[in-house]
C-alpha positions as CSV (number, residue, x, y, z in Angstrom):
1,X,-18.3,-164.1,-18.8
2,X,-20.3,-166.5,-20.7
3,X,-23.9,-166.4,-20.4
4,X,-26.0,-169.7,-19.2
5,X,-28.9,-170.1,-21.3
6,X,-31.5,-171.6,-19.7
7,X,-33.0,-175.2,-20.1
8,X,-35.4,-175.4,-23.3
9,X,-34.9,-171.9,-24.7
10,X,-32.8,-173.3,-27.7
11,X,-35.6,-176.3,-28.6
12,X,-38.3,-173.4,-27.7
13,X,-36.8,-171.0,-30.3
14,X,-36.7,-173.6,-32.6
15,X,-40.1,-174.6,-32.4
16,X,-40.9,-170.3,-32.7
17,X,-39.6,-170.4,-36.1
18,X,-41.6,-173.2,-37.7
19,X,-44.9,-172.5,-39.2
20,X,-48.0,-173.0,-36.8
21,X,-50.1,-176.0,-37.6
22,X,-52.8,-173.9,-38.0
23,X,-51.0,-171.8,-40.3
24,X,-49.8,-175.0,-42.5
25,X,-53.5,-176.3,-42.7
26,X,-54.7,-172.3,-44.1
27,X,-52.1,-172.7,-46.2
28,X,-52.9,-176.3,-47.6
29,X,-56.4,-174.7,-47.8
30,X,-56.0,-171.6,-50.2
31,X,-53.3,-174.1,-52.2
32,X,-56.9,-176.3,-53.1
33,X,-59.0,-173.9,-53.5
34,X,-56.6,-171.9,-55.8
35,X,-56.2,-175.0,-57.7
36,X,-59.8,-175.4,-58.2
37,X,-60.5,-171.7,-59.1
38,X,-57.8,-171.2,-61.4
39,X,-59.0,-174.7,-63.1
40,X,-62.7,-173.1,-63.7
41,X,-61.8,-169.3,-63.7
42,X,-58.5,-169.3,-65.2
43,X,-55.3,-168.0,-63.4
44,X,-56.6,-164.2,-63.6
45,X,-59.9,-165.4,-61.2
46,X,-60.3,-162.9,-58.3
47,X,-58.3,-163.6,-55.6
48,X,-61.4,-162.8,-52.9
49,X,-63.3,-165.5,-54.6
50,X,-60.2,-168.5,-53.6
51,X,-60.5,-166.7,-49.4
52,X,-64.0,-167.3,-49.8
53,X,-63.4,-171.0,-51.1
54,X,-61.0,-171.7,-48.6
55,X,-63.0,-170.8,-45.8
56,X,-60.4,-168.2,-44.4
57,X,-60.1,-164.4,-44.7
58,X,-59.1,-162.2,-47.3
59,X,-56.0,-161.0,-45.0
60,X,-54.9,-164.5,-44.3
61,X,-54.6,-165.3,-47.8
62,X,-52.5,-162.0,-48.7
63,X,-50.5,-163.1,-45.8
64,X,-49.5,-166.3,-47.0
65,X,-49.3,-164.9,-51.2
66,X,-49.2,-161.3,-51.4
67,X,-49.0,-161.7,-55.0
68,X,-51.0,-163.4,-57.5
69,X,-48.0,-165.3,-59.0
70,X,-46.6,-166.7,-55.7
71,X,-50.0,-168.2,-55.7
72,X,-49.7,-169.2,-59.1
73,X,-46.3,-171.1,-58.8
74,X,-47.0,-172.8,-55.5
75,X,-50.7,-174.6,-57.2
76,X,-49.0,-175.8,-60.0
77,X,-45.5,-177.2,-58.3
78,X,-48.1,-178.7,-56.0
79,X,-50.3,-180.2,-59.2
80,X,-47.0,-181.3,-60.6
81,X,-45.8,-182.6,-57.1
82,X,-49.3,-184.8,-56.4
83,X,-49.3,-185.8,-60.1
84,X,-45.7,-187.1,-60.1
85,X,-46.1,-189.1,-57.1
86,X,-49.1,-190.6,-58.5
87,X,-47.2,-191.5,-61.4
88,X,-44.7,-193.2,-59.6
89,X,-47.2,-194.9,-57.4
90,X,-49.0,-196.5,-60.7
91,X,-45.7,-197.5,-62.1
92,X,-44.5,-199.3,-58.9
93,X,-47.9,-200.9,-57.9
94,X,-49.3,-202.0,-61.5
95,X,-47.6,-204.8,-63.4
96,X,-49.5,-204.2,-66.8
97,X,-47.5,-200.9,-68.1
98,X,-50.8,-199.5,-70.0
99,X,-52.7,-200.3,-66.8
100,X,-50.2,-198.4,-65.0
101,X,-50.5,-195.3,-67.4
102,X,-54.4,-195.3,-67.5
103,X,-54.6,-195.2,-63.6
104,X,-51.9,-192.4,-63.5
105,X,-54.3,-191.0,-65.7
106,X,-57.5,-191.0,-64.0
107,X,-55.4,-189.9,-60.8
108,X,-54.1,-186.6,-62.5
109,X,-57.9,-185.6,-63.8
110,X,-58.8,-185.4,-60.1
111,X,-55.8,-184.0,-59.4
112,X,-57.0,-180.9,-61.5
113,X,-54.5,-181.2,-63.7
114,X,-55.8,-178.6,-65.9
115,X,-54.6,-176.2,-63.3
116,X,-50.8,-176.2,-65.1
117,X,-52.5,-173.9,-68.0
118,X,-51.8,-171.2,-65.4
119,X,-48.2,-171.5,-66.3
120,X,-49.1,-170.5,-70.3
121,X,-50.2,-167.5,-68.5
122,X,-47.9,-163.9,-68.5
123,X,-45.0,-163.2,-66.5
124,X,-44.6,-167.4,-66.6
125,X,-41.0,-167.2,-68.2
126,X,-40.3,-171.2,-69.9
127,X,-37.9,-172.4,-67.2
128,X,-38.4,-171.5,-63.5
129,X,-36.0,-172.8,-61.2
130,X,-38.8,-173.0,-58.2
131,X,-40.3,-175.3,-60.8
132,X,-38.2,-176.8,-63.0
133,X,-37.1,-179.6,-60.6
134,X,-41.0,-180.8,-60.3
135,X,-41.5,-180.4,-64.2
136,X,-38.3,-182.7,-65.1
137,X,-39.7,-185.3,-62.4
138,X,-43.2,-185.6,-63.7
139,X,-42.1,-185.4,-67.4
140,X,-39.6,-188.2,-67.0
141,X,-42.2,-190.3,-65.1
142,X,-44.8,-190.1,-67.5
143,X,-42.7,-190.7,-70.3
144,X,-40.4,-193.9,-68.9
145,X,-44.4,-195.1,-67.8
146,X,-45.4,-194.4,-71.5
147,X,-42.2,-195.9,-73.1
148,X,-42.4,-199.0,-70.6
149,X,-46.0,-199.3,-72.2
150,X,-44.9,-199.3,-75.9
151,X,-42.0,-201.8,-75.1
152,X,-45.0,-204.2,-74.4
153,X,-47.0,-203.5,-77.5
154,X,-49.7,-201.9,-75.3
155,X,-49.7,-198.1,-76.5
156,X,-49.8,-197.0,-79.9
157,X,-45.9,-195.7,-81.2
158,X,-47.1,-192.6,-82.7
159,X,-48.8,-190.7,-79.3
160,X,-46.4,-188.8,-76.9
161,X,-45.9,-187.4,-73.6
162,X,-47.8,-183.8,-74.7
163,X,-50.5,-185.6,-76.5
164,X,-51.5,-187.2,-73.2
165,X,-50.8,-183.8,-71.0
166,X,-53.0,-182.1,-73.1
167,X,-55.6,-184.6,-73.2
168,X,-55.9,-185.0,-69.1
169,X,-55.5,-180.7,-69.1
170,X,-58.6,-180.0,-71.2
171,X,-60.3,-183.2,-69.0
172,X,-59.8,-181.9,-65.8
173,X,-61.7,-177.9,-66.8
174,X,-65.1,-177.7,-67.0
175,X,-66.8,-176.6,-70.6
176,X,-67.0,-173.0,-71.9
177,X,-69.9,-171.0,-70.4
178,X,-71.6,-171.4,-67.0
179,X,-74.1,-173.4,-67.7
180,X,-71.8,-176.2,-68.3
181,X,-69.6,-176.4,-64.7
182,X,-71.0,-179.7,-63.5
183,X,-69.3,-181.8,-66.1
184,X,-67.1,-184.1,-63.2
185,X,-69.3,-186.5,-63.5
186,X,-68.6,-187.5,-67.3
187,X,-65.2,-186.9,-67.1
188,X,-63.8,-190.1,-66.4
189,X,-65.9,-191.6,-69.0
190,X,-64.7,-189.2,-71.5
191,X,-61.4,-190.5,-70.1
192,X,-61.6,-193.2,-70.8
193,X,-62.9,-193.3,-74.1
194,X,-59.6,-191.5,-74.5
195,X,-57.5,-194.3,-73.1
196,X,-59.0,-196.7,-75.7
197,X,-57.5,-194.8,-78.6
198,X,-54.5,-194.8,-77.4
199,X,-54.2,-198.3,-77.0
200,X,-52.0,-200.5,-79.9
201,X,-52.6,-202.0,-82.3
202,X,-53.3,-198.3,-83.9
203,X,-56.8,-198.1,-85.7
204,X,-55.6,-194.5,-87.7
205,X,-52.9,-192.5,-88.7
206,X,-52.5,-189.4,-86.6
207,X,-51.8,-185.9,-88.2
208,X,-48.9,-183.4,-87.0
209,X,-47.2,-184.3,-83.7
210,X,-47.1,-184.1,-80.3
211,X,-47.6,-181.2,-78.5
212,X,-45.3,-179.7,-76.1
213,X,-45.0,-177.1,-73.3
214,X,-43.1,-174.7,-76.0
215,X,-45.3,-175.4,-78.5
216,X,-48.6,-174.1,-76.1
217,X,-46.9,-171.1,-75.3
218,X,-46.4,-170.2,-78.9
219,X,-50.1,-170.6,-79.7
220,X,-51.0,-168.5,-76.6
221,X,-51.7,-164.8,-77.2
């Protein structure tokens, strides 16, 4: 004998299985205040110091990450994420291809960029699969965005994709020591200063090559 289910249970179970709003927004919380910590502290910054930033409890965080590198993998495939989808934004929206790169560029330093060292860090292996798919859209963005701006004589031949990763990374943290935190406010005229050199007609020859994400994690202890 079948069973008769009554109306709305099905749609009501449903609903029990998604994520509370509430529950999203702590979650959105600890994600921005993990992304600014780790940007200032470094990915090995207490964990009780991001609860206190976001505003929630030291139980509600562990809840959501009970380990450091869930934490760890969810900031920066949302830094890539943000940063990608600004990227595309520029590319769509800006008709000048250098204009294009320079706003993507000022986008990604308040993105907190910087945040993506984290992955240099240990137990980061160099291909993740929950992060891979947001690394191959951001680097192909960038660099069709960079190559679309050399095809119109705007940005100098010899500076690649990790030359400007690099750049915007050490941009978006703050300067060695504590006295120095409240740099924001010159960091998008350092920026652009930046920006300028890499404009064409070149005015130097630059040594070595680009950087790349292999080449970081060889250099880091």
């Amino acid at each position: 004998m079948k069973t008769a289910t009554r109306p709305g249970t099905e749609a009501e179970a449903h609903r029990s299985t998604r994520p509370r709003a509430d529950a999203l927004r702590n979650r959105e919380r600890i994600v921005s205040a993990a992304r600014e910590i780790f940007v200032e502290h470094g990915p090995e910054a207490p964990l009780d110091d991001i609860a206190r930033r976001a505003g929630i409890g030291n139980a509600t965080l562990y809840r959501h990450f009970p380990e450091r590198s869930a934490l760890l993998v969810e900031v920066a495939r949302s830094v890539m994420s943000r940063a990608a989808e600004s990227a595309e934004r520029a590319g769509a929206e800006e008709s000048d291809a250098f204009a294009a790169l320079c706003r993507f560029a000022h986008d990604a330093v308040d993105e907190r960029i910087g945040a993506l060292c984290a992955l240099l860090s240990d137990g980061f292996g160099p291909h993740r699969a929950d992060l891979d798919t947001e690394r191959l859209r951001l680097t192909e963005t960038v660099e069709a965005m960079m190559e679309r701006a050399r095809r119109a004589g705007r940005l100098r031949p010899d500076v690649g994709h990790g030359d400007l990763m690099v750049a915007l990374a050490q941009l978006s943290r703050p300067l060695p020591g504590t006295g120095c935190l409240d740099t924001d406010r010159f960091t998008h005229r350092h920026l652009q200063l930046f920006l300028d050199g890499l404009e064409a007609p070149a005015r130097s020859a630059l040594p070595g090559r680009s950087a790349t994400l292999e080449d970081l994690r060889r250099a880091t202890p």
